[in-house]
N, C-alpha and C positions, 0 to 999 in steps of 0.2 A: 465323800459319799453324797448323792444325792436319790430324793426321793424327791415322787409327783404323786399325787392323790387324782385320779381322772375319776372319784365318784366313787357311793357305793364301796365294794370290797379293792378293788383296781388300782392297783399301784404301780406304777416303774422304778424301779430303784438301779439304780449304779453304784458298785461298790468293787474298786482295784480294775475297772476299764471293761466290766462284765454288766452287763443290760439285762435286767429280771426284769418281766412285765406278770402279775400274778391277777386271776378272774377277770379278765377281760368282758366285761356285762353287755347284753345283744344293743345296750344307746350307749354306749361310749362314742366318742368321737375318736377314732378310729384315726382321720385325718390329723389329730392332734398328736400321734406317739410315733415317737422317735424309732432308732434303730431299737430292735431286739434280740438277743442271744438264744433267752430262753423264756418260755411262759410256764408259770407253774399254774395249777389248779389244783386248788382245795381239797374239791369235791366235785359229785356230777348234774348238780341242778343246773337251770339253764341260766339265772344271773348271774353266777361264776363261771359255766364255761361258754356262756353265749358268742365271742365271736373268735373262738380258739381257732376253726378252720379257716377264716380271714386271714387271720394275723399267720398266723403259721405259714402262710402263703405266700402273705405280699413281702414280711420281713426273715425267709428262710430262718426262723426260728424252732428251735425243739421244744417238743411239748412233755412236760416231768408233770405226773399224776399219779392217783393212787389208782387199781386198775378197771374202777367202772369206769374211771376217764379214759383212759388208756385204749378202753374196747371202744368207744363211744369215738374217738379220735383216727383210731383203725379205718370204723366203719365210713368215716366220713372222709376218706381219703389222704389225713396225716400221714408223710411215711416217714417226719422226723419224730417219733414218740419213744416216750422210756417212761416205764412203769415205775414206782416207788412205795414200798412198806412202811409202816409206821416204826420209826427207829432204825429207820435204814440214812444215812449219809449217802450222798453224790459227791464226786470232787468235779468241782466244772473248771474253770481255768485263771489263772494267777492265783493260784490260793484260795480261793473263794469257794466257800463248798456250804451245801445244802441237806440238813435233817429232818425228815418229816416226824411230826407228832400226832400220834391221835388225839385228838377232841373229842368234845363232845355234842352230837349235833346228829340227835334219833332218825329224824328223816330221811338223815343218809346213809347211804348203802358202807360207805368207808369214808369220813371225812379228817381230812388234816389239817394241821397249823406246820409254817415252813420255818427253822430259825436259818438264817441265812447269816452267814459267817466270815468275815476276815478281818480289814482294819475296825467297824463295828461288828455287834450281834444284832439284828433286828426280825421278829419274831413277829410272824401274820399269823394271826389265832385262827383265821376262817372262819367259819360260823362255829360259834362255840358257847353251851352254859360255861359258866361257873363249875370247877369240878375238881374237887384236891391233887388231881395226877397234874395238875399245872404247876404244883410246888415242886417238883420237879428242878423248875427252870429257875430257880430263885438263883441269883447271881449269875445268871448267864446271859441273860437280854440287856440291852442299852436301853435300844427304843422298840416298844410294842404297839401294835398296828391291831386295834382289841373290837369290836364292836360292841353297840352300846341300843341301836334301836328296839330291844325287845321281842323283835318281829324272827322266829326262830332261833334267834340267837340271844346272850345276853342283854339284859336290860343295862341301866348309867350305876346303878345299884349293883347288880350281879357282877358287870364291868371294875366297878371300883376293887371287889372281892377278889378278881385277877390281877388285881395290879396289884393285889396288898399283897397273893401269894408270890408273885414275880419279882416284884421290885426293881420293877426298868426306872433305868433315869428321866426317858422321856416317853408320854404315851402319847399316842395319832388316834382320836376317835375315829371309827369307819363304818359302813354298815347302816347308811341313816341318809334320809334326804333323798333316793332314787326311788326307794319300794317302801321306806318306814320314813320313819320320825324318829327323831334322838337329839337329846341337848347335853352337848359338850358342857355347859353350863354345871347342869346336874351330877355331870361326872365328878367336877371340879370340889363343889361344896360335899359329894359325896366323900371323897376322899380325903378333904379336913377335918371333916367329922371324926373318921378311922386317924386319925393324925398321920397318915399315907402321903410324903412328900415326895412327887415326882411333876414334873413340869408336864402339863395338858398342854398339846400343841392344837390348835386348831385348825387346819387347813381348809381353804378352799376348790373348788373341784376345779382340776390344771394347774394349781401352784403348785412349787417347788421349792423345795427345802431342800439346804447346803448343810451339813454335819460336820 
């Protein structure tokens, strides 16, 4: 499996020969991503879906959202779109299949977190507090993808809080460095304090990580 961090919430992840690209933000570099199958989106703000009718275009990909995105993607001429409920599963292809979760994250009309599923679990919070319906997920994630900059979403503090409830083996800070501030740092010392052992990966915007 591999994962790319392109910034922000924006991830590519490969996982069983299937291409998930999730919030594609309006300054991604665009020219940098690979092939796509499918783009997920979170929710309907425009840093998560800012360049879904690009991408949808250039790399015949389907767009999977909850259904403000859904309308918002119609309207803008998508005609590969499919709508999704919170607690609803997708099976997309070799095995690989997709559950959205509700979050938590006031602003938006309906926002999700995606765990995305086969050889690993790897779980994009979205923009999300801290919220006990996360414990939920406790033994079902590997690696989670949490934001940490404070900036409507979780702080490095509130963050550590999700990873106590989850207990992924490996977390990805995100959320931080495009529109906010966040130090992976803080997560780190957060989360020894809770004596919460999971390996902090830190990525840079365009690397890649092999699992």
């Amino acid at each position: 499996m591999k994962i790319i961090w392109y910034g922000h919430a924006c991830f590519w992840i490969e996982m069983n020969g299937v291409k998930l690209l999730i919030d594609p933000y309006p300054e991604v570099d665009d020219e940098r991503i690979g092939e796509v199958d499918y783009i997920l989106i979170t929710h309907e703000h425009t840093d998560h879906y800012g360049k879904v009718e690009l991408l949808s275009r250039l790399r015949d990909a389907t767009v999977i959202g909850p259904k403000p995105v859904y309308l918002m993607a119609v309207s803008d001429g998508v005609t590969k779109v499919r709508e999704i409920e919170a607690g609803e599963t997708i099976e997309l292809e070799n095995g690989v299949r997709v559950t959205a979760v509700y979050v938590e994250h006031p602003s938006s009309q309906y926002p999700l977190g995606y765990l995305i599923e086969n050889e690993k679990r790897v779980f994009h919070a979205g923009d999300t507090y801290s919220t006990p319906a996360l414990q939920r997920l406790r033994g079902k994630v590997d690696i989670l993808l949490v934001p940490i900059s404070g900036r409507s979403t979780a702080n490095e503090r509130e963050a550590a809080q999700i990873v106590e409830d989850i207990r992924p083996r490996v977390v990805i800070p995100m959320h931080y460095g495009v529109y906010g501030e966040g130090d992976p740092q803080k997560l780190r010392e957060e989360l020894q304090r809770r004596r919460v052992w999971a390996l902090v990966k830190e990525l840079k915007p365009y690397e890649e990580l092999t699992l």
